[in-house]
PAKE-784795 format. One record per residue (C-alpha): residue number from 1; x, y, z; residue in three letters. Coordinates in pm, whole numbers. Each point is the difference from the previous one (the first is absolute). Layout:
pt i = NUM | x = X | y = Y | z = Z | aa = ALA
...
***
This chain:
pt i = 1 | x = 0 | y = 0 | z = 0 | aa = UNK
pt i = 2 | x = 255 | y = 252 | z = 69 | aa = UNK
pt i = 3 | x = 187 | y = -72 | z = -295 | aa = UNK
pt i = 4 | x = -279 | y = 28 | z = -179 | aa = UNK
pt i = 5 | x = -76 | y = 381 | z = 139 | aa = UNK
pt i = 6 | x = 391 | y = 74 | z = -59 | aa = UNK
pt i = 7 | x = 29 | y = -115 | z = -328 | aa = UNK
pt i = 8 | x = -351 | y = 188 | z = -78 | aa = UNK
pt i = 9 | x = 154 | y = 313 | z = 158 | aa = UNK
pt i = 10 | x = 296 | y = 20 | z = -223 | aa = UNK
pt i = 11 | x = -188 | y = -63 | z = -293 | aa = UNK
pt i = 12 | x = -247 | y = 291 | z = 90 | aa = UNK
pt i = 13 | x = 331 | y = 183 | z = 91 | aa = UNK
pt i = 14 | x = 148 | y = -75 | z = -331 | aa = UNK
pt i = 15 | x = -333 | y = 115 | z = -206 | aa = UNK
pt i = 16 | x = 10 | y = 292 | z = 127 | aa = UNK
pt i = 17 | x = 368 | y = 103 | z = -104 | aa = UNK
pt i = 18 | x = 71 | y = 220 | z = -298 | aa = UNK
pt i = 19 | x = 162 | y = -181 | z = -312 | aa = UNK
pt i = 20 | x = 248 | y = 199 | z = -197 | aa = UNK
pt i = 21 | x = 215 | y = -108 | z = -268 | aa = UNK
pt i = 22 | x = 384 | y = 168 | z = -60 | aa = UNK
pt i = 23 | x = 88 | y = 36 | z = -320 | aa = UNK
pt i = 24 | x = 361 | y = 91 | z = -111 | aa = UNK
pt i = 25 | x = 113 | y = 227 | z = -322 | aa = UNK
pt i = 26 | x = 94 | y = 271 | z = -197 | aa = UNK
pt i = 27 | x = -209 | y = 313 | z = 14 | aa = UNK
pt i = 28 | x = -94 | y = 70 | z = -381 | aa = UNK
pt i = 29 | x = -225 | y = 308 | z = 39 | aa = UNK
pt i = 30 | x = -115 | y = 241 | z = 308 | aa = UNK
pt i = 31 | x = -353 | y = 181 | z = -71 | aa = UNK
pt i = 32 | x = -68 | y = 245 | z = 278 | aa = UNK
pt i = 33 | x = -313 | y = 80 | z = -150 | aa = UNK
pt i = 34 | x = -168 | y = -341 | z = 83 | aa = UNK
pt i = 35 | x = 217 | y = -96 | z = 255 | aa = UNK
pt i = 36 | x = 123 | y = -286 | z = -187 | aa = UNK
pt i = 37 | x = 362 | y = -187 | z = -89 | aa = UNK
pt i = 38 | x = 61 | y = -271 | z = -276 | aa = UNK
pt i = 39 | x = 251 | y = -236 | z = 87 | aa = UNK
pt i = 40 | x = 165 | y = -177 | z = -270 | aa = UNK
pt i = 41 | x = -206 | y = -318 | z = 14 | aa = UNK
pt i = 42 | x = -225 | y = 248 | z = -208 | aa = UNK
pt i = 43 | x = -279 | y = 33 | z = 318 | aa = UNK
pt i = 44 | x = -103 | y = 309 | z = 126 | aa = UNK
pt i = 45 | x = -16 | y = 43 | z = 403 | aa = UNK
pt i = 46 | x = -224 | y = 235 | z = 146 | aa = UNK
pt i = 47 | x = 124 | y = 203 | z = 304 | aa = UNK
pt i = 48 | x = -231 | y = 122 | z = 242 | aa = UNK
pt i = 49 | x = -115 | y = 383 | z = 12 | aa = UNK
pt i = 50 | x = 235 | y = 82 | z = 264 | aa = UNK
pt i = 51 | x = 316 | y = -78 | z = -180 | aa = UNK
pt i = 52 | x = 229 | y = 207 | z = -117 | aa = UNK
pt i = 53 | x = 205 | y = -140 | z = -367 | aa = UNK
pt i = 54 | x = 249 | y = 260 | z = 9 | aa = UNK
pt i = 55 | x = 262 | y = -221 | z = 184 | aa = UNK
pt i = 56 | x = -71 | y = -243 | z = -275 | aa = UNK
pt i = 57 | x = 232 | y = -41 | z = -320 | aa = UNK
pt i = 58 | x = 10 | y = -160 | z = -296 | aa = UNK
pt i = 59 | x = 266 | y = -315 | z = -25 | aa = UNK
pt i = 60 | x = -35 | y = -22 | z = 401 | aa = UNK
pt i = 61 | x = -11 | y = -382 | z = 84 | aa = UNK
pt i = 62 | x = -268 | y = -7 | z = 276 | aa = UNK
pt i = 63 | x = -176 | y = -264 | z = 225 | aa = UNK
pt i = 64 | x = -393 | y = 106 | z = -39 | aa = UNK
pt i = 65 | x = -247 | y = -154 | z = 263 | aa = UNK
pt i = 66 | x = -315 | y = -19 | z = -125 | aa = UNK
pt i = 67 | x = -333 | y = -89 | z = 215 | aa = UNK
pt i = 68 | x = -208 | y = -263 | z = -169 | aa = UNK
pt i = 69 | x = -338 | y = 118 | z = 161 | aa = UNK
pt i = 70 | x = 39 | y = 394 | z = -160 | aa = UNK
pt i = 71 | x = 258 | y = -10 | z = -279 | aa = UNK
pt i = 72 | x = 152 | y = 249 | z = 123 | aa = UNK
pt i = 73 | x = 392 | y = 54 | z = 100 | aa = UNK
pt i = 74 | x = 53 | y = 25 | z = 360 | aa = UNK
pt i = 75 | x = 408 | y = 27 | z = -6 | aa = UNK
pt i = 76 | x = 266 | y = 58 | z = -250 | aa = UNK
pt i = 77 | x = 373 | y = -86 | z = 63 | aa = UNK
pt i = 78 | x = 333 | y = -13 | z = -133 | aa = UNK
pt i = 79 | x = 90 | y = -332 | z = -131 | aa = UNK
pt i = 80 | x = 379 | y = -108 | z = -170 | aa = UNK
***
């Protein structure tokens, strides 16, 4: 029984968590306008309204997290 109510509890736990996928590569194109990058995989990420792109160059190999749920970017990083 209790391992029963544990093993439901992490499962529960587990649903509940945010998925996010992290995709590496090469920034292609910045467009402040829509908020947007395209990586060179040819996809186009969406950053959230708060963002700011000006940090954000072309040829810059980045790490971009990306939450499954929304689409939308929640962190950008350096990557080699």
């Amino acid at each position: 029984m209790k391992k029963t109510l544990a093993t439901t509890a992490a499962l529960l736990a587990f649903l509940g968590t945010a998925y996010a996928a992290t995709v590496q590569g090469t920034i292609q194109s910045v467009d402040p306008t829509t908020k947007s990058i395209t990586l060179d995989d040819g996809k186009i990420y969406q950053l959230s309204p708060e963002a700011t792109v000006g940090k954000l160059k072309v040829g810059a190999k980045v790490a971009v997290t990306v939450d499954d749920k929304t689409g939308m970017v929640t962190s950008i990083k350096k990557s080699s």
